[in-house]
Structures are given as C-alpha cells and as structure tokens.
C-alpha positions as CSV (number, residue, x, y, z in Angstrom):
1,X,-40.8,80.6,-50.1
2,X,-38.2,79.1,-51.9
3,X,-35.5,77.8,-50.0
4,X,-32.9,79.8,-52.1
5,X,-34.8,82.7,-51.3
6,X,-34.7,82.2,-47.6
7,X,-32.9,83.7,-45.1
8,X,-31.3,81.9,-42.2
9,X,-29.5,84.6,-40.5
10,X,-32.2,85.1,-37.5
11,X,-33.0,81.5,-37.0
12,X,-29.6,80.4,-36.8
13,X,-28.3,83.0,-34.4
14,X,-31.3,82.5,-31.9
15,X,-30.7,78.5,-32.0
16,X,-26.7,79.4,-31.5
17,X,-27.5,81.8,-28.5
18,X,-30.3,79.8,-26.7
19,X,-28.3,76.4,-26.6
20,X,-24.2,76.9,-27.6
21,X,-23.1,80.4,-26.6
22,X,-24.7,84.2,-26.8
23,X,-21.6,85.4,-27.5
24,X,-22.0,84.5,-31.5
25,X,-22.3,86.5,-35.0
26,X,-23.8,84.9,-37.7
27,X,-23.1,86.0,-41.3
28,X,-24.3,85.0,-45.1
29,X,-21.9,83.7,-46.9
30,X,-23.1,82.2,-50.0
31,X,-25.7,79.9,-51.9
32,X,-24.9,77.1,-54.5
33,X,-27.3,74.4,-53.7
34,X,-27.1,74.9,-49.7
35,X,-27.3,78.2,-48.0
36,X,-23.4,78.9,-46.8
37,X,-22.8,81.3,-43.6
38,X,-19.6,82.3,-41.5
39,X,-20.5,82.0,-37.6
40,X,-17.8,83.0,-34.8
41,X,-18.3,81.8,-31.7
42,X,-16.7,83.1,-28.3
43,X,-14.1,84.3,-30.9
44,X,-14.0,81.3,-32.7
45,X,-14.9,81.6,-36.5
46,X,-16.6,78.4,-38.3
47,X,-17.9,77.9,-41.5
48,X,-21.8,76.9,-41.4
49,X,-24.2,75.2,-43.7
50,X,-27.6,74.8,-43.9
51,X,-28.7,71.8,-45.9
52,X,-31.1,71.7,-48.8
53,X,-34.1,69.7,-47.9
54,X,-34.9,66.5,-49.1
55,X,-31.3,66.1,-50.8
56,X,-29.9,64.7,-47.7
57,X,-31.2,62.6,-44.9
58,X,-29.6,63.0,-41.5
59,X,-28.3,59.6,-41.8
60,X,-26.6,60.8,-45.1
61,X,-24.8,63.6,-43.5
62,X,-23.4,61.5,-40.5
63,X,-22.3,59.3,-43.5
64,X,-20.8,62.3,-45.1
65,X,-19.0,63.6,-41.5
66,X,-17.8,59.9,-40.9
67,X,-15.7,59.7,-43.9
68,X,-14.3,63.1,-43.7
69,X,-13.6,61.6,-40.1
70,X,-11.9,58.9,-42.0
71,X,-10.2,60.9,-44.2
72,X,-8.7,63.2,-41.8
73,X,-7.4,60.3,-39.6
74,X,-5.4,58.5,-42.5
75,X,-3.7,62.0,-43.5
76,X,-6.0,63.5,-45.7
77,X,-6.6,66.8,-44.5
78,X,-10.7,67.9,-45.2
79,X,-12.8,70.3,-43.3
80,X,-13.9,68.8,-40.5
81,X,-17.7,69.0,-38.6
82,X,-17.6,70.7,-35.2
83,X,-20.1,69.7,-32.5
84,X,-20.2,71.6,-29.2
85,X,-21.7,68.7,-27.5
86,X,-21.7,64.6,-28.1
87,X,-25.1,64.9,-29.5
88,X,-25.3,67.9,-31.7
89,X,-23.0,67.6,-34.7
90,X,-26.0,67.8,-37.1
91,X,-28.4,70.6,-35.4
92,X,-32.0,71.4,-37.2
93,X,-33.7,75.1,-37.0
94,X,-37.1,75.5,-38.2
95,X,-38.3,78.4,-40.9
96,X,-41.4,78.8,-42.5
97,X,-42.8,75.8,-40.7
98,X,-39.9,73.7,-42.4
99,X,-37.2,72.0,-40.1
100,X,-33.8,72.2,-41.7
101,X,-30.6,70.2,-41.3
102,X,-27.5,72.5,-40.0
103,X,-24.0,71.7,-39.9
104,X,-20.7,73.6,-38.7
105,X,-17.3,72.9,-39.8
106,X,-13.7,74.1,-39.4
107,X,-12.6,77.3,-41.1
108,X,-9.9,77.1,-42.9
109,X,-8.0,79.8,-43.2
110,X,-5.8,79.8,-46.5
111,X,-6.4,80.7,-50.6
112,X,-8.3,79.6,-53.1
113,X,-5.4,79.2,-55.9
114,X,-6.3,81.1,-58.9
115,X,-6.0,80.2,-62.6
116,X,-3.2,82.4,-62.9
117,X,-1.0,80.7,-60.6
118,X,-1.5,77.0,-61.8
119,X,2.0,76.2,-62.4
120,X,3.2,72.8,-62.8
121,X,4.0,72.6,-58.8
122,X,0.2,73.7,-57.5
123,X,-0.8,70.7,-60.5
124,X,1.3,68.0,-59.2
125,X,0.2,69.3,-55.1
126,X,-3.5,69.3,-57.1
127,X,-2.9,65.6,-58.1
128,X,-1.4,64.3,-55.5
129,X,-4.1,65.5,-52.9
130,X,-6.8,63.7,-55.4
131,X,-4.6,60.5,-55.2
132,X,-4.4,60.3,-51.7
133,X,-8.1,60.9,-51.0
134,X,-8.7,58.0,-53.4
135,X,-6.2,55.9,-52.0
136,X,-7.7,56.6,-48.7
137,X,-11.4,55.9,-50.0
138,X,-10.2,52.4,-51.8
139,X,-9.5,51.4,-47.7
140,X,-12.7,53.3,-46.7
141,X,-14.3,49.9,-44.9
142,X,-17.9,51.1,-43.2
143,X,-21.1,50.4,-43.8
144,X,-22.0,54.1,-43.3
145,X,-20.7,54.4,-47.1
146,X,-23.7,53.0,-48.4
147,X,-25.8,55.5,-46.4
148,X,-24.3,58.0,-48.8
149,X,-26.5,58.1,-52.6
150,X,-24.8,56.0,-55.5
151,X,-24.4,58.1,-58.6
152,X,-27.3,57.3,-60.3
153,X,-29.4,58.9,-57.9
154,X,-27.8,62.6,-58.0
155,X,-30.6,64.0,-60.3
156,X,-29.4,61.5,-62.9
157,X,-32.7,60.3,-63.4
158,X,-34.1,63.6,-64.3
159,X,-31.7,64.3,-67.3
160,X,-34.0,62.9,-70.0
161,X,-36.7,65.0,-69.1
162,X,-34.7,68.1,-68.9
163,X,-33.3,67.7,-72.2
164,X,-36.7,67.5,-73.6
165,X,-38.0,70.7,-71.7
166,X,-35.0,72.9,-73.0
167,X,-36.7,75.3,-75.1
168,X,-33.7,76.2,-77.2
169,X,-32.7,73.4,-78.4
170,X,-33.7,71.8,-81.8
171,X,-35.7,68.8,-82.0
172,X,-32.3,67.4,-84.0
173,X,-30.1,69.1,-81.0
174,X,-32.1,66.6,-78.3
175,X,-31.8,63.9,-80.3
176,X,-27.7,63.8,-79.8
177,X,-28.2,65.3,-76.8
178,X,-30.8,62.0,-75.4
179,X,-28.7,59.6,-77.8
180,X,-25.6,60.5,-75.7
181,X,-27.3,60.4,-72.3
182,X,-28.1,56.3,-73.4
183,X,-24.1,56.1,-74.5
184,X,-22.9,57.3,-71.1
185,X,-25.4,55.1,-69.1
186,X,-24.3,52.4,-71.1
187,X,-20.6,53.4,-70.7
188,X,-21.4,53.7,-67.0
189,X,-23.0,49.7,-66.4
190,X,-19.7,48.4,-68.5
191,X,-17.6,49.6,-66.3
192,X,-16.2,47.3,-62.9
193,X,-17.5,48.2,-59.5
194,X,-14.1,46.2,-57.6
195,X,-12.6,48.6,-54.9
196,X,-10.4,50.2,-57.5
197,X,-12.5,51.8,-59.9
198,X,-15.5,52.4,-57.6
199,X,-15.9,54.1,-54.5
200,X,-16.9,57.0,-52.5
201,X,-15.6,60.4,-54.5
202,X,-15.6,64.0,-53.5
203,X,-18.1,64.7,-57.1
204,X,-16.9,68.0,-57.4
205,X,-13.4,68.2,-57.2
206,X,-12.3,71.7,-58.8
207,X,-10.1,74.5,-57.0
208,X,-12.9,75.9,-55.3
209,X,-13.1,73.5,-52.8
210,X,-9.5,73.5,-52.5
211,X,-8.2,75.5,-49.8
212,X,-4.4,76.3,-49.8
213,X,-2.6,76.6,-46.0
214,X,1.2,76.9,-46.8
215,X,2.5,73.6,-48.7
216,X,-0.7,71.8,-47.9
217,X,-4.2,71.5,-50.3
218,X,-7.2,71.5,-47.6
219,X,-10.6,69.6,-49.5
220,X,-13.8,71.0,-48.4
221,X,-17.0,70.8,-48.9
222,X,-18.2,66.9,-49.3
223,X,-22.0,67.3,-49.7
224,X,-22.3,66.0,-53.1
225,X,-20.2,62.8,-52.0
226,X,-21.5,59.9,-53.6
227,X,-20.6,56.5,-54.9
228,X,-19.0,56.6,-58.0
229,X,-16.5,55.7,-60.1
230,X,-13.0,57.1,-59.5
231,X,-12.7,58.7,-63.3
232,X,-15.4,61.2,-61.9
233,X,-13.3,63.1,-59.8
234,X,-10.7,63.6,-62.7
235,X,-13.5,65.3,-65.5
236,X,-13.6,68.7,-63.3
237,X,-9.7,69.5,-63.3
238,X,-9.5,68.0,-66.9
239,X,-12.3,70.3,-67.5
240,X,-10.5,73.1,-66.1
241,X,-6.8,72.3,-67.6
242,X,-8.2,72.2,-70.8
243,X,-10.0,75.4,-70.5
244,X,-13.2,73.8,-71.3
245,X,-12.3,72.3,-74.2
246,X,-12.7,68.9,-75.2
247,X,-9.1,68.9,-76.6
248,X,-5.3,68.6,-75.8
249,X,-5.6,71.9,-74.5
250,X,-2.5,72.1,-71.9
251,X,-1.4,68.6,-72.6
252,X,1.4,69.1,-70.0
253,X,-0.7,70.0,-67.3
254,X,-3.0,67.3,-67.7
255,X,-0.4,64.9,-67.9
256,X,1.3,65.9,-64.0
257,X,-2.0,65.5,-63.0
258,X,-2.2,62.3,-63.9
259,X,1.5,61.4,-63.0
260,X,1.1,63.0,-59.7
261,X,-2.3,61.1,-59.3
262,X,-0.8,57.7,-60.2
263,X,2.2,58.5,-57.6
264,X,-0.2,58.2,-54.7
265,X,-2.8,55.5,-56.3
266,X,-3.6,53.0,-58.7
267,X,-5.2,54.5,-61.8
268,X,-6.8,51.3,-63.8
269,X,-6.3,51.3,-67.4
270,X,-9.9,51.3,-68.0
271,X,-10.7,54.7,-66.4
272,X,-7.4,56.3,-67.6
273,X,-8.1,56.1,-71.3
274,X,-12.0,56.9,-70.8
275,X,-11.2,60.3,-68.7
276,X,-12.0,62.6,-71.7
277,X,-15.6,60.2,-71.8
278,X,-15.8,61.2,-67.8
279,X,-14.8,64.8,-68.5
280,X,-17.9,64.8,-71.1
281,X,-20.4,63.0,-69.3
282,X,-19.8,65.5,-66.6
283,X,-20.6,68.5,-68.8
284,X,-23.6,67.0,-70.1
285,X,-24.9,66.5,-66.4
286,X,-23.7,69.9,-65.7
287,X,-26.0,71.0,-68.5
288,X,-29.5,69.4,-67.3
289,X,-28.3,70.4,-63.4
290,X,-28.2,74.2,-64.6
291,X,-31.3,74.4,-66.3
292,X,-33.2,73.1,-63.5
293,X,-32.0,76.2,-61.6
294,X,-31.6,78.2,-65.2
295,X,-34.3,80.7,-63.2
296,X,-32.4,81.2,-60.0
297,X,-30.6,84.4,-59.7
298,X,-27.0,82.7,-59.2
299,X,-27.1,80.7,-62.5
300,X,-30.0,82.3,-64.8
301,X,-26.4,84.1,-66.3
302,X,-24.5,81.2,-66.9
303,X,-26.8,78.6,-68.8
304,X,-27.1,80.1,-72.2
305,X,-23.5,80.0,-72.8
306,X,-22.8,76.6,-71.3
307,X,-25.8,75.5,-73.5
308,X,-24.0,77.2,-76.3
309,X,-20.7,75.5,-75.1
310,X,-22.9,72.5,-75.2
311,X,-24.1,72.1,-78.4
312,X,-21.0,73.0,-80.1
313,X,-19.5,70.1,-78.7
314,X,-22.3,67.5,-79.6
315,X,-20.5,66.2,-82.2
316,X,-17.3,65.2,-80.0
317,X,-18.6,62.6,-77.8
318,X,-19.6,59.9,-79.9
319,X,-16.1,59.6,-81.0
320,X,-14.7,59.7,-77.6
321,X,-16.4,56.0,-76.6
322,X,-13.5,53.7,-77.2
C-alpha cells in the first residue's frame, strides 16, 4: 500500500501502550508528505509524526532535532522533539512489513494567523522571527548540519523529467519551462556559499508552520530543513504578500518584511535584489513537486490551476535574472 494510504493509528497506539504509557489516545491529524497525528499521553497532548520512508535517514532526523535543539537554546522558539527516555527520541513501528521512523514533539497551543489579519505588526513579528532564525543558523557550528540534505538533493534532480512527463503542456510550454530550470541552476552555482548567504533554512517558511502564543511566533515543523541559501526562506512569504503574483503586489508589506528581517540579520546585497528570482524558482519547484503527487487525493485539486498559474507567468522569469 501506499504510504499515504496507510493508516498508523493501531500501530502507534500499541508501540505507545507496550513501552511509554497505556494511558494514551492516538488521533489522525493530517498528511502532506508525512502522516501527522495528535497523541495525549497521561494527559499530556503531543503532536506526532510519522516519517516518509526513504526521505530521511535516522541520522538526518537527529540532525534535524539537534538544530531545533540549537535553535531553541539561542532564543528561537521551535517545536521541540519529546523523548520519554534517553534513548527513544526517534522511535520506529513496523506496518506492512515496512519499519517506519516516528517522532513526537511539543504541542503548541496558539493560532495559525490568517490572511485576514496580516497587518503591518503580525509582518514585522513575521520578519523578525525569520531574521533571528537565520541569525541563529549563520552561528549554527556542528557537524550534524551536514547530516541534513543540501538543496540540490530535495527532488531537484527529478525536475527535468517531470517537466517532460506533464501531459498538458506544449512542446513550446516545456521548452521555457526546461530553459528556466538551466537559468535557476545556473543562478544557483553563481551564488557565494560563505556563512552569510548559505546555511541551514527552515524551506518552507509560510504561516502555516507558524504558530502564534500571545506576542510570540512559534516555527514548526523542520522536516524539509536543508542547506540552502538564505534567499530561500524569503520566496514563500513574498509569494504569499504578493498574492501569488510575480509583482509589486503589497509593496508595503513586503518591504517590513524585509526591514524587520534586516533588523535581526545581515541580508547580503546579492540575495536582496535576487528575491523575486528565489520567489520564482520556488514556484517552478513547487510545480514539478505537485505533479509528482498530482494523483494523490490531497493535491489532485490543486495542480491544474497552479499549472495554469504556471504557465501564465513563463514569460516573467527570464527578465527577472539580473
């Protein structure tokens, strides 16, 4: 079976009972590309994942706990991994014969701001937050980082292929499409690697994995965390601000971001004035990462427009290489 087809409700609550507490209730929670579930223990509610296989090693994921470690130490508040024993912070259940990678974290209780409540205080709180985590991963120092994937192997090497295998596309249409996938790698390998533009980055760093507790912004969910250049983290709430619009959309927004940012962290000249490149790079990854799951039940909805999105836009980018 399909591991987004699988249910880990059973499995996890007999490993839970057996070896941490019977007193437990395990509940689904959600898919994206990991299997989400809320589990209280003795009263205690947690958020739990269950990893993908193959995307993440074990080593990977104690990479992945150990900055969040970091982060949370140097005032950056994340969700952090919960282990009910010095040995089982990364626990494995088996299911269909296939042993599986399982995780809990903190809860957090607190909102998910809306859209409608973006005002020019949740930006600069939005900006700010991203600063500091980026100041905090410039003075990220162990070797564990390296244990976490570099950028160019987070499906990036399937991209070519996937453009070639979208049906509804014009032979012209993947011709831009491939022509701009060679800009951004090129755009990409120009680019410094020193401690200020390159590091470990959240990679998906939108509101909904934002959690809001009073004045505070509470980052979770770190599992696509890779090593990347800093401008990465910027192209989702650009994205967003702009309402998915490669243009000046909500100029004023953008630019507290970008103040707020540059309060907290350095912000090289280089990746400032190539953000709108990042913020279309992005899409066109978000593009071939959707129509590898265009058949899943979560997404089969959402790729024809952002393929329509897509292709209106295919124009844009050239001009956006500076």
């Amino acid at each position: 079976m399909m591991f987004e087809k699988q249910n880990f409700t059973d499995v996890l609550k007999e490993d839970i009972s057996n070896n941490i507490s019977k007193d437990c209730s395990v509940n689904f929670l959600s898919y994206s590309v990991n299997h989400n579930y809320t589990v209280i223990i003795e009263q205690q509610k947690y958020f739990c994942r269950i990893y993908r296989p193959h995307k993440e090693s074990r080593k990977s994921i104690e990479a992945e706990f150990d900055f969040i470690n970091f982060l949370n130490q140097n005032s950056v508040k994340a969700a952090a991994p919960v282990g009910f024993s010095s040995n089982d912070i990364i626990r494995e259940v088996k299911l269909s014969n296939n042993v599986y990678h399982y995780a809990f974290f903190n809860f957090i209780e607190g909102d998910i701001v809306l859209k409608d409540k973006w005002d020019l205080h949740f930006i600069n709180l939005w900006g700010k937050t991203l600063g500091k985590f980026h100041a905090c991963s410039k003075k990220y120092r162990s070797p564990s980082a390296q244990d976490r994937r570099p950028w160019n192997e987070l499906e990036w090497s399937s991209v070519t292929q996937l453009v070639k295998n979208i049906s509804n596309l014009t032979t012209d249409q993947k011709t831009i499409l491939l022509k701009e996938w060679e800009q951004s790698i090129y755009f990409f390998n120009q680019l410094p690697t020193s401690e200020d533009y390159f590091g470990l980055v959240h990679y998906d760093f939108h509101t909904g994995n934002l959690i809001k507790t009073n004045s505070d912004l509470i980052i979770i969910d770190f599992d696509d965390c890779c090593r990347h250049w800093f401008g990465w983290d910027f192209a989702m709430p650009l994205h967003r601000l702009s309402n998915g619009h490669m243009s000046n959309t909500n100029l004023e927004l953008k630019n507290e971001f970008i103040k707020a940012y540059k309060a907290e962290t350095s912000l090289p000249e280089e990746i400032e004035k190539n953000l709108k490149v990042f913020e279309r790079i992005r899409h066109l990854f978000m593009l071939s990462w959707l129509s590898m799951r265009k058949n899943e039940d979560k997404w089969k909805n959402i790729f024809p427009n952002y393929l329509k999105f897509h292709i209106k836009y295919l124009e844009a980018f050239p001009k956006l290489l500076v």
